[in-house]
N, CA and C of each residue as an Amber inpcrd file, in Angstrom:
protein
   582
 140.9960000 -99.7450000  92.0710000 141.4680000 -99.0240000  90.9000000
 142.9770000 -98.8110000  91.0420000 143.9750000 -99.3780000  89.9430000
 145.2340000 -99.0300000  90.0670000 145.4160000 -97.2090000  90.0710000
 146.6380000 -97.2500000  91.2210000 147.2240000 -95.9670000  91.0570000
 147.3920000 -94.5000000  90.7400000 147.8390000 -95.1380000  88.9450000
 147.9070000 -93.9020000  88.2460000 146.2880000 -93.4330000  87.6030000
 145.8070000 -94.3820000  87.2420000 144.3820000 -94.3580000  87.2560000
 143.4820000 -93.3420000  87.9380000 143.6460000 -94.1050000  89.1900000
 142.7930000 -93.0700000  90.2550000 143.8560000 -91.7280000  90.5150000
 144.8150000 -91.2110000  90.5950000 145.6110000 -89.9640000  90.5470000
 144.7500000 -89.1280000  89.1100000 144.9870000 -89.8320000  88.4450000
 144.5640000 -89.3370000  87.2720000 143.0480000 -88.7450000  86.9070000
 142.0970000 -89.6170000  87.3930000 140.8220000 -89.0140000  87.8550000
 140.8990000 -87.8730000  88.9140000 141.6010000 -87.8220000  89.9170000
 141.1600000 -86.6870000  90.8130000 142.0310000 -85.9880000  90.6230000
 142.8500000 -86.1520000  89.9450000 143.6800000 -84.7920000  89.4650000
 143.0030000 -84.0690000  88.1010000 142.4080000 -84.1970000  87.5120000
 141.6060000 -83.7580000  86.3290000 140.3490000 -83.5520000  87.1490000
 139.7080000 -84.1410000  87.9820000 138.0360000 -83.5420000  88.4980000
 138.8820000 -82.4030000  89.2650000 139.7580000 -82.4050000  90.2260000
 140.2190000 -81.1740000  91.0770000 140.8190000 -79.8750000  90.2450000
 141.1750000 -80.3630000  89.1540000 141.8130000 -79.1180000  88.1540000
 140.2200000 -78.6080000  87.4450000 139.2920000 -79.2430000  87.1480000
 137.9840000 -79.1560000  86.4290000 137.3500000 -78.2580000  87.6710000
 137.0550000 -78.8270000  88.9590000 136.7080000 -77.6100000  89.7400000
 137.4360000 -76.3530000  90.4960000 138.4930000 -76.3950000  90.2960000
 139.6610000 -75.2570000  90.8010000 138.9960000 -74.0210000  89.6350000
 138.8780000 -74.6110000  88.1980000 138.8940000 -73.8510000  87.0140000
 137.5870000 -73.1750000  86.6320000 136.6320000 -73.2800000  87.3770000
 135.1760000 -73.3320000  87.1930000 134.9530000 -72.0030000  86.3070000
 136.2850000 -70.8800000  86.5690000 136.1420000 -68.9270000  85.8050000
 136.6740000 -69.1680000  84.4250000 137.4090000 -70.0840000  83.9680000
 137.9090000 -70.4760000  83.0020000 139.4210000 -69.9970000  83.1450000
 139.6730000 -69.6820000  84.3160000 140.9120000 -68.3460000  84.3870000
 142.6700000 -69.2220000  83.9220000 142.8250000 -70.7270000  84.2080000
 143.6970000 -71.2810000  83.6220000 144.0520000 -71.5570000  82.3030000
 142.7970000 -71.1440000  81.5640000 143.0330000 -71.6630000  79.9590000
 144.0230000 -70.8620000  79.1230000 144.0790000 -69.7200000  79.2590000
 144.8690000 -68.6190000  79.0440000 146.5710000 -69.3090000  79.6980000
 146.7410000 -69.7430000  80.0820000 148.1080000 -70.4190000  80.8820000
 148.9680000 -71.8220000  80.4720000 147.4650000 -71.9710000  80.8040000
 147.9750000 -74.3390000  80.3100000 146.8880000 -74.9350000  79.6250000
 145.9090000 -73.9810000  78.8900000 145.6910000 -74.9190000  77.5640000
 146.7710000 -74.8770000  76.7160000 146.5020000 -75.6670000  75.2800000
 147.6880000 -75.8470000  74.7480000 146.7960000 -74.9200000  73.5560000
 148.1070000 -73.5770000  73.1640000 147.9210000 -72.3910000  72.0270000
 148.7940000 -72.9050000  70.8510000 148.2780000 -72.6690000  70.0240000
 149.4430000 -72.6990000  68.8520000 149.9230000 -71.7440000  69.0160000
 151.7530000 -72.2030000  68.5230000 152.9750000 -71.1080000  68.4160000
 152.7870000 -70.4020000  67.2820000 153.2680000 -69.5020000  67.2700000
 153.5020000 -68.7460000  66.0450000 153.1710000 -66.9730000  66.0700000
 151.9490000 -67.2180000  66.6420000 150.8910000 -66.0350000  66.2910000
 150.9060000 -65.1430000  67.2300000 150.5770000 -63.7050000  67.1740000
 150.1890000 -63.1270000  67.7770000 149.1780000 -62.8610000  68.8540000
 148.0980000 -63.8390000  68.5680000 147.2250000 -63.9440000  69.7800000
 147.6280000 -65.3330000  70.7650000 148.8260000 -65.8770000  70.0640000
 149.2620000 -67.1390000  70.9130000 149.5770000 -67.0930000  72.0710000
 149.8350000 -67.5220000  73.1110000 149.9210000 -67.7370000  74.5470000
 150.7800000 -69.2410000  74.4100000 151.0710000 -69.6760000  73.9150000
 151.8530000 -71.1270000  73.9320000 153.0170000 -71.1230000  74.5020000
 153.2510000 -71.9190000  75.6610000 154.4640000 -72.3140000  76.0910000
 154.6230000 -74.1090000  76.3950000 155.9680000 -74.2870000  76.0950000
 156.0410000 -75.7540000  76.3090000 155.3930000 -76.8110000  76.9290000
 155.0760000 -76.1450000  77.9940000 154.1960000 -77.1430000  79.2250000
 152.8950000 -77.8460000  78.7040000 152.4230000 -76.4090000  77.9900000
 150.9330000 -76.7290000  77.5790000 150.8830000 -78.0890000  76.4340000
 152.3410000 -78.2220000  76.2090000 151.8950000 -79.8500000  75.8000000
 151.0100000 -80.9700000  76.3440000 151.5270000 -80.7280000  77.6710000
 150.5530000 -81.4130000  78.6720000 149.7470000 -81.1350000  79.3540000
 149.5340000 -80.0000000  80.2030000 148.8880000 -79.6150000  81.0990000
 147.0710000 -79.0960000  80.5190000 147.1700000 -78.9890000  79.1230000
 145.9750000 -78.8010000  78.1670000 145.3820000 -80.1400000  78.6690000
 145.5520000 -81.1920000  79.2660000 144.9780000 -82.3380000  79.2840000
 143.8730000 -82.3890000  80.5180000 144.4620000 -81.2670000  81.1850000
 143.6170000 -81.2340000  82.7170000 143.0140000 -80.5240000  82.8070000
 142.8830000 -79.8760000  82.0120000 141.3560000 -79.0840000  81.4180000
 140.0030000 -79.0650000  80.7060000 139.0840000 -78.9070000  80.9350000
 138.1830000 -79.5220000  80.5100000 137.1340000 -78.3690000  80.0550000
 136.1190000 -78.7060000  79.1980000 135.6540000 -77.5340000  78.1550000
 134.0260000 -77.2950000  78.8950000 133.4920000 -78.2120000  80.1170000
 132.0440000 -78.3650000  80.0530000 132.5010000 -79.7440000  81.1250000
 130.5130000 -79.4130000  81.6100000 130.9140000 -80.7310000  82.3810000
 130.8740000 -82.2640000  81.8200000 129.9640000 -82.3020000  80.5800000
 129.8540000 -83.3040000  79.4470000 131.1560000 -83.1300000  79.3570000
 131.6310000 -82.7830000  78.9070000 133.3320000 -82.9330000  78.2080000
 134.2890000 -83.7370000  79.2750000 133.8180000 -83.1460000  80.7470000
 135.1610000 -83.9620000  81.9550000 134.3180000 -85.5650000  82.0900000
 133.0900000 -85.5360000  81.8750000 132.2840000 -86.3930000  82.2230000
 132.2850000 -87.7120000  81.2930000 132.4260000 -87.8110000  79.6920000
 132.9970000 -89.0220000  79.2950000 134.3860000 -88.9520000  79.0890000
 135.1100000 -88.5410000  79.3550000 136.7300000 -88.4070000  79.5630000
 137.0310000 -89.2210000  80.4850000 136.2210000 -88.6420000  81.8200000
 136.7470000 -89.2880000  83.2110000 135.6650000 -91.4560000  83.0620000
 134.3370000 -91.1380000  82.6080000 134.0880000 -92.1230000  82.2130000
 134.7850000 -93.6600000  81.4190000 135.3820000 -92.5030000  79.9070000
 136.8430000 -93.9490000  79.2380000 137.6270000 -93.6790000  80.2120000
 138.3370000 -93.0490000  80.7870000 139.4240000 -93.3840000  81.9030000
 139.3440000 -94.4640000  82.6680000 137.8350000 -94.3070000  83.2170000
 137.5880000 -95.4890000  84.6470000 137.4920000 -96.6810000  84.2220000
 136.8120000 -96.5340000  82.4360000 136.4390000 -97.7610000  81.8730000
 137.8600000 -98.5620000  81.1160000 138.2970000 -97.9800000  80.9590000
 139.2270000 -98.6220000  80.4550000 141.0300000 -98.4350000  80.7480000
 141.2480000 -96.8700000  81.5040000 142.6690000 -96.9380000  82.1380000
 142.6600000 -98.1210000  82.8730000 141.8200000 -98.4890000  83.9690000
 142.3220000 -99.4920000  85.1460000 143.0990000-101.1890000  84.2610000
 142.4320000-101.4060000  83.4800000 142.4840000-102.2690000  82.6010000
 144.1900000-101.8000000  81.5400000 144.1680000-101.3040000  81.2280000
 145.7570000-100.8980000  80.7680000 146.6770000-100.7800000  81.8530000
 146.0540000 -99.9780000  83.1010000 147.4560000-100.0430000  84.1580000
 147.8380000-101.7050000  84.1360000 146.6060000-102.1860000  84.6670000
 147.2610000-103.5850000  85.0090000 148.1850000-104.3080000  84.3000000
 147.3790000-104.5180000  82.1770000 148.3400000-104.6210000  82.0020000
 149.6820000-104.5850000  81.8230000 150.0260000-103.3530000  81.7060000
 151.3620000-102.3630000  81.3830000 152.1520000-102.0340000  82.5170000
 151.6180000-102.2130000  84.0030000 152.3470000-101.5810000  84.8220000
 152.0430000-100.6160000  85.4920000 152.2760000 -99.8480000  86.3070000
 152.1630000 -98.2620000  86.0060000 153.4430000 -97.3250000  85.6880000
 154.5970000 -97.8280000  86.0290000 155.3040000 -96.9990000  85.0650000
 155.2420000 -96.8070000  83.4660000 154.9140000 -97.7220000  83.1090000
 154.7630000 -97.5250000  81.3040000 153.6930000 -97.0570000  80.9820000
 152.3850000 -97.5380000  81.6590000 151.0460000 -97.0980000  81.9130000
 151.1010000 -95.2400000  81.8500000 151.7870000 -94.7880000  82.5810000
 152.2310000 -93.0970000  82.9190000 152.9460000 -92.7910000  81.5420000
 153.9400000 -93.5790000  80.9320000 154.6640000 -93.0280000  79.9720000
 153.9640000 -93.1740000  78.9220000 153.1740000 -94.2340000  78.5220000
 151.9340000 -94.2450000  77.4350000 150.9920000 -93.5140000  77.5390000
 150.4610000 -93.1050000  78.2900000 148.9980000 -92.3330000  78.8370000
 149.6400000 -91.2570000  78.3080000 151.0090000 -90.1260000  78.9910000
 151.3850000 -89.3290000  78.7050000 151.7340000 -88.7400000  77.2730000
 152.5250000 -90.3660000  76.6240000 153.0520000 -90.3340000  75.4200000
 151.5750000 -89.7520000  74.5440000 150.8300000 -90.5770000  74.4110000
 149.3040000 -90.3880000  73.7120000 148.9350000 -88.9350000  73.6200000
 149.0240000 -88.2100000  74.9260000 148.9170000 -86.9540000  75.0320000
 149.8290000 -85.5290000  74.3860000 150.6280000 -86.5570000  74.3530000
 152.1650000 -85.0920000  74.0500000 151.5680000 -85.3080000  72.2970000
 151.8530000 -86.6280000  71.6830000 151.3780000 -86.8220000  70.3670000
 150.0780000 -86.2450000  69.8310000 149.2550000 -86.1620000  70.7170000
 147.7490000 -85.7060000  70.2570000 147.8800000 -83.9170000  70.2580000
 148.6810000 -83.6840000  71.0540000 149.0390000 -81.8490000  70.8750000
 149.8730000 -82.0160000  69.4850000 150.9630000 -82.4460000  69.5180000
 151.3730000 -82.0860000  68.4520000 150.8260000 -82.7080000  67.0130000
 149.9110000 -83.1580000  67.2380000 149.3280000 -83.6170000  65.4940000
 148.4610000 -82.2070000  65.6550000 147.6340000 -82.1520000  66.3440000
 146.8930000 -81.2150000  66.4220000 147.5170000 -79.3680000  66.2110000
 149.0350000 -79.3260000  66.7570000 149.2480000 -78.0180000  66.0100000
 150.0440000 -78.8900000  64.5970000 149.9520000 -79.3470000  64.2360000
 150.5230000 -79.3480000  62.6480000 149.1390000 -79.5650000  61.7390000
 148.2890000 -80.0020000  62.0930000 146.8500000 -79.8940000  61.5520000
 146.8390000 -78.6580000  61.5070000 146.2470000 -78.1400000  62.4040000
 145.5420000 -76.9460000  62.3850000 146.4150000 -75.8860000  62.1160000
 147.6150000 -75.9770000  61.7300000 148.6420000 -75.2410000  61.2600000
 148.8350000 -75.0020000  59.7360000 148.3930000 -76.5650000  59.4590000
 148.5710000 -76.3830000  57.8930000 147.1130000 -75.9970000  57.3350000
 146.7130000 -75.9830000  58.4150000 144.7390000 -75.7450000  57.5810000
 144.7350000 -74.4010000  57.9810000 145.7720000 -73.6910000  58.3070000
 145.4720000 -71.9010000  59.1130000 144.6960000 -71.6030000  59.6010000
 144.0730000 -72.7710000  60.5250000 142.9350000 -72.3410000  61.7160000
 143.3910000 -70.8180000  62.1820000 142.6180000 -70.1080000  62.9430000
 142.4890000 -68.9370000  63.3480000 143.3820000 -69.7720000  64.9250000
 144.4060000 -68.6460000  65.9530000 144.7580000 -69.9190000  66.9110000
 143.4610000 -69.4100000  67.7840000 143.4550000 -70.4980000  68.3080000
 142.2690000 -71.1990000  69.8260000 142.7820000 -72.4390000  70.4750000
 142.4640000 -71.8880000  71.7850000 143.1510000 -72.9200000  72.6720000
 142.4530000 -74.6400000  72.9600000 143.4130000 -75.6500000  72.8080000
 142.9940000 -76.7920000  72.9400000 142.9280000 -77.4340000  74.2360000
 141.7260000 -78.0730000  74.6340000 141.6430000 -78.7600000  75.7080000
 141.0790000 -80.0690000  76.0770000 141.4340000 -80.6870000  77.3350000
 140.6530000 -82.1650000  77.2790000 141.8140000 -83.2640000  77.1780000
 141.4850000 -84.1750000  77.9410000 141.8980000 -85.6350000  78.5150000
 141.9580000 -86.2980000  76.9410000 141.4940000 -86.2200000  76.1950000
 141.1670000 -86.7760000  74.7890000 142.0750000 -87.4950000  74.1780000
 143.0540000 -87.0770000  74.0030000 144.3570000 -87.7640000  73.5710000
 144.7390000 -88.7460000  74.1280000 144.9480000 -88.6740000  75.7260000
 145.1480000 -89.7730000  76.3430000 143.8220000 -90.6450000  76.3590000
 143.0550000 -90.6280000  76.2960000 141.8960000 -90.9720000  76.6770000
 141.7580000 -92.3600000  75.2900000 141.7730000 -91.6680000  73.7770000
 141.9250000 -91.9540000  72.7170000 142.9830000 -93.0800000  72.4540000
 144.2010000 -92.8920000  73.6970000 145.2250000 -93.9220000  73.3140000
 145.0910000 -94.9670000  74.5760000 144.3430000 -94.7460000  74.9800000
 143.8750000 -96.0400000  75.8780000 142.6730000 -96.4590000  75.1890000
 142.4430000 -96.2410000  74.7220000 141.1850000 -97.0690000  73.6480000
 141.8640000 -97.5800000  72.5870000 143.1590000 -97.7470000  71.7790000
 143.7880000 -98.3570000  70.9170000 144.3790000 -99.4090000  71.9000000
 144.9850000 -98.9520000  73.2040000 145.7390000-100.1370000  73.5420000
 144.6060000-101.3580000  74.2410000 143.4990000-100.9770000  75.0020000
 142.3780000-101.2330000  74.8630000 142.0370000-102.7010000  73.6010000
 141.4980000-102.0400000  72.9150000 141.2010000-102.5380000  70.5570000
 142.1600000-103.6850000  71.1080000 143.9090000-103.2300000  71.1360000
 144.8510000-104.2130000  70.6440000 144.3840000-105.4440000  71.4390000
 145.1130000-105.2660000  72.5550000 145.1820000-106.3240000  73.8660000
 143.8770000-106.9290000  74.1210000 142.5510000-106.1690000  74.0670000
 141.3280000-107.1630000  74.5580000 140.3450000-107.0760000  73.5040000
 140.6970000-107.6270000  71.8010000 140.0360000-107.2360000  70.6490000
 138.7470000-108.0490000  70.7690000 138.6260000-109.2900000  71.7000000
 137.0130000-109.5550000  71.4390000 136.3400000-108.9430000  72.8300000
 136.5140000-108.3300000  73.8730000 135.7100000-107.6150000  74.8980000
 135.0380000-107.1580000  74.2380000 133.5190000-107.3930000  75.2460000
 132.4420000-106.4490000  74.7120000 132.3940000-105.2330000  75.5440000
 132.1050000-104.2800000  74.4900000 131.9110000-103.3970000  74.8200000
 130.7730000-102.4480000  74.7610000 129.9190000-101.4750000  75.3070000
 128.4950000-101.1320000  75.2500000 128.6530000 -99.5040000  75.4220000
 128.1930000 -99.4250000  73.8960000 127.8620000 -98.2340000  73.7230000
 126.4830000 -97.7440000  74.0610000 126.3590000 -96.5240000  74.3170000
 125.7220000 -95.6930000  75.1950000 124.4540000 -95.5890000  74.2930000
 124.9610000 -94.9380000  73.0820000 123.5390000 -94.1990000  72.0840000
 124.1460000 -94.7030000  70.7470000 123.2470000 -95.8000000  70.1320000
 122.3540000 -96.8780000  71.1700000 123.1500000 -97.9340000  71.6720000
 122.8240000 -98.5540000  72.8060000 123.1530000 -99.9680000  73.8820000
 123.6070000-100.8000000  73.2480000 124.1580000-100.8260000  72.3360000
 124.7520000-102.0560000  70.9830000 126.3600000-102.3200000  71.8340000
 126.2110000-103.8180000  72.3500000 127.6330000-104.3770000  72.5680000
 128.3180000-104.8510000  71.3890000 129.2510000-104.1010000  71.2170000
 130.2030000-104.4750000  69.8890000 131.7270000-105.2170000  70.8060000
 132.6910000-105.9390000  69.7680000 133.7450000-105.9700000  70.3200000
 134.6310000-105.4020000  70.3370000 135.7930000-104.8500000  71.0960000
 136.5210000-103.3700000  71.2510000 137.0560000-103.3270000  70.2370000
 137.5840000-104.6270000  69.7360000 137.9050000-104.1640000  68.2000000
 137.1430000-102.9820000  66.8800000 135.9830000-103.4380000  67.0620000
 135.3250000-103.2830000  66.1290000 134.9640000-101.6200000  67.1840000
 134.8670000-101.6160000  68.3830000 134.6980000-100.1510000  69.0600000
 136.1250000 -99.0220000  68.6200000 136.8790000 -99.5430000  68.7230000
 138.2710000 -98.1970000  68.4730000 138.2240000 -98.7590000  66.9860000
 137.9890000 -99.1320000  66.3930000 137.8540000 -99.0270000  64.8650000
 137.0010000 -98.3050000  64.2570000 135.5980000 -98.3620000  64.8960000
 134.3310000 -97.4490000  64.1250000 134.8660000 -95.8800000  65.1090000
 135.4040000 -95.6800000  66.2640000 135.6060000 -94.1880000  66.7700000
 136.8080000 -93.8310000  65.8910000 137.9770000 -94.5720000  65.3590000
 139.4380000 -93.9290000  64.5670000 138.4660000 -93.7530000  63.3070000
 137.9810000 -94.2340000  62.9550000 136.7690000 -94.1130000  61.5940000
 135.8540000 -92.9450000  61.5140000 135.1770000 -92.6130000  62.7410000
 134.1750000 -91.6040000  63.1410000 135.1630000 -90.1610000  63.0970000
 136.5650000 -90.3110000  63.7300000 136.7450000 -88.8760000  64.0620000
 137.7900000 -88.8250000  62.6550000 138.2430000 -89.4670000  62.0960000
 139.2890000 -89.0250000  60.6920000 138.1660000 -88.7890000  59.5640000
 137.1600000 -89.0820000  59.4930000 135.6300000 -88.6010000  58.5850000
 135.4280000 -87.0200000  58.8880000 135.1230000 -87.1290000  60.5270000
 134.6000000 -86.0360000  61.0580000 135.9160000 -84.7890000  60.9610000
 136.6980000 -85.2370000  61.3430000 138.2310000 -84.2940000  60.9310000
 138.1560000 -84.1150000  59.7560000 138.0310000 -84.8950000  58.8000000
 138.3080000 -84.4260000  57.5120000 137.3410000 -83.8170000  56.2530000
 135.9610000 -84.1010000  57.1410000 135.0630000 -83.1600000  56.4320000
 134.8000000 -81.4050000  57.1680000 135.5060000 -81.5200000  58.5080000
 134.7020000 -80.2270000  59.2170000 133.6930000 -80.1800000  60.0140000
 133.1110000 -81.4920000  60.3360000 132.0370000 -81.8230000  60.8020000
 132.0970000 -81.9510000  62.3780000 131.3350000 -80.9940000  63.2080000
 131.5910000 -80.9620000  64.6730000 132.8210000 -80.0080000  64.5190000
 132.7040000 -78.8890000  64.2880000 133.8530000 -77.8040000  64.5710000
 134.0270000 -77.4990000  65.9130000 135.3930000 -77.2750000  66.5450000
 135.3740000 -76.9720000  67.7310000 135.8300000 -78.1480000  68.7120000
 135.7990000 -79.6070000  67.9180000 136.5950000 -80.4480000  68.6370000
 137.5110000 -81.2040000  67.8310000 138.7760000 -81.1900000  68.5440000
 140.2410000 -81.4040000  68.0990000 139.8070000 -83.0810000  67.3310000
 139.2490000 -83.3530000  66.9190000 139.6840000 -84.6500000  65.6820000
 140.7400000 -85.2900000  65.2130000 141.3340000 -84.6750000  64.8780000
 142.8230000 -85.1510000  64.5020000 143.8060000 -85.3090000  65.6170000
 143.5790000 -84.5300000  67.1430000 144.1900000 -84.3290000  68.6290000
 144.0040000 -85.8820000  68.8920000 142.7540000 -86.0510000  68.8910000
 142.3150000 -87.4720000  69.3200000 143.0060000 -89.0200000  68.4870000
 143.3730000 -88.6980000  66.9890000 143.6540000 -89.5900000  65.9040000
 145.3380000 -89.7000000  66.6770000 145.7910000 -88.1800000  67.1030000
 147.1830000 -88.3050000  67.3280000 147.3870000 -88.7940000  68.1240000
 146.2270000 -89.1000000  69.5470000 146.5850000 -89.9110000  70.2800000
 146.1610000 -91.1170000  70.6050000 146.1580000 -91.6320000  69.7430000
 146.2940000 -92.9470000  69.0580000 147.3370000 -93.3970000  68.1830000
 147.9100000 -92.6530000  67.6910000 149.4410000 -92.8800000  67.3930000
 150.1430000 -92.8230000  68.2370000 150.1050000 -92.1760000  68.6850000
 151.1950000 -92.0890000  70.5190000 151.0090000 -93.3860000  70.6270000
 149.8970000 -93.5260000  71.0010000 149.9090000 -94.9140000  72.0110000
 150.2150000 -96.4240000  70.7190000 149.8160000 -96.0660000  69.5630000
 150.8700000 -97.2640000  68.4720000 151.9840000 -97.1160000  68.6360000
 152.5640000 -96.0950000  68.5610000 153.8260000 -95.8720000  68.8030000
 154.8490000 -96.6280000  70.0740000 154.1940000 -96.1290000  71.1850000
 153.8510000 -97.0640000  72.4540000 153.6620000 -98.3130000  72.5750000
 153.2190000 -98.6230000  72.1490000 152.9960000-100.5440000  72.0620000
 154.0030000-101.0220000  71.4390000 154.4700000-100.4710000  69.5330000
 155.0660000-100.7510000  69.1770000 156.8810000-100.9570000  69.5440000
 156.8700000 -99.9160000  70.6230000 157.9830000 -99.8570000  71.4330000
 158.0100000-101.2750000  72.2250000 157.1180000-101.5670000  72.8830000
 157.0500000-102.2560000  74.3060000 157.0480000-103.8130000  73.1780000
 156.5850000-104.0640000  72.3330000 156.8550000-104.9650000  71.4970000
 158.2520000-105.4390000  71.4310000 158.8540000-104.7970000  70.2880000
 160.1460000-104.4120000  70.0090000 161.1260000-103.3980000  70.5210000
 160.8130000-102.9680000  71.3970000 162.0230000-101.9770000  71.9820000
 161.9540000-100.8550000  71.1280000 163.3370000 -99.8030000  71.1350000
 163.5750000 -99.0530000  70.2470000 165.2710000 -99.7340000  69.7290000
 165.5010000 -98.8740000  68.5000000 164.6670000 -98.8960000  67.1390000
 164.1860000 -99.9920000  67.0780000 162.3520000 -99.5440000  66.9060000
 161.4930000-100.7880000  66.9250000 160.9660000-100.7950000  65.1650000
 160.9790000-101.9700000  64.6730000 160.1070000-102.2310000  63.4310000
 158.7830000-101.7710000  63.3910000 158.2860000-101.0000000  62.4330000
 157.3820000-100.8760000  61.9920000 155.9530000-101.8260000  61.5290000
């Protein structure tokens, strides 16, 4: 397993069991600014990522990671690999407070690998669009194309009806723009074409 990959797994399972009281969420999940019950400081752009809500929740997180980070480090490197993974993440906080900002969610703290997780499944789609891939429930091998197409499909439905309250939807959509964003860089550089 490349590198950042494996750092990345045992730094999220070791932050997942350090946290077992919930006593970090209050610190480095990521709060929306604004409010009075907010707790938000800069960091929690990122550090919301190494937190995890349940053990289902660290458990297919760390799962797309294994399944599909090792496969992006290689291609990308691991320095860009780190700056995309990351990028995906910083983007998926901030769609997520301008969502839930303009919809006047009540604030609550956001957590979970998701974002990054989400933008390694676009770069994933791009780079290996006929891999099969095998979904869980049910065992149907689709090709990754057609896999990060029906999940960007599943969660902008599910975001935009309300459906499954309680998980960031649009966090996840944002980080998948990160990581377009990201590619589109490594394509063309910056200022990169659209």
């Amino acid at each position: 397993m490349p590198p950042v990959t494996q750092w990345l797994l045992i730094a999220n399972v070791a932050v997942y069991l350090l946290d077992s009281g919930g006593q970090l969420v209050g610190t480095f999940a990521l709060w929306p600014p604004g409010s009075f019950e907010s707790n938000f400081e800069p960091w929690q752009l990122v550090t919301y990522s190494f937190l995890h809500g349940g053990m289902a929740h660290i458990f297919f997180n760390m799962l797309a990671l294994y399944m599909f980070g090792g496969e992006i480090e290689r291609l990308f490197g691991s320095r860009f690999y780190t700056f995309y993974y990351f990028a995906s993440v910083v983007s998926a906080a901030i769609c997520h407070l301008i969502v839930t900002g303009m919809m006047g969610s009540p604030p609550a703290p956001m957590v979970g690998a998701s974002g990054g997780i989400y933008g390694l499944l676009l770069a994933f789609g791009i780079y290996f669009p006929h891999r099969r891939v095998l979904l869980l429930f049910p065992p149907i091998p689709l090709p990754a194309r057609v896999f990060v197409f029906g999940f960007a499909a599943l969660e902008l439905f599910l975001g935009v009806t309300g459906t499954a309250a309680g998980v960031a939807h649009f966090a996840h959509l944002g980080g998948m723009l990160g990581g377009w964003l990201m590619i589109q860089y490594r394509r063309n550089g910056f200022p990169f074409r659209m």
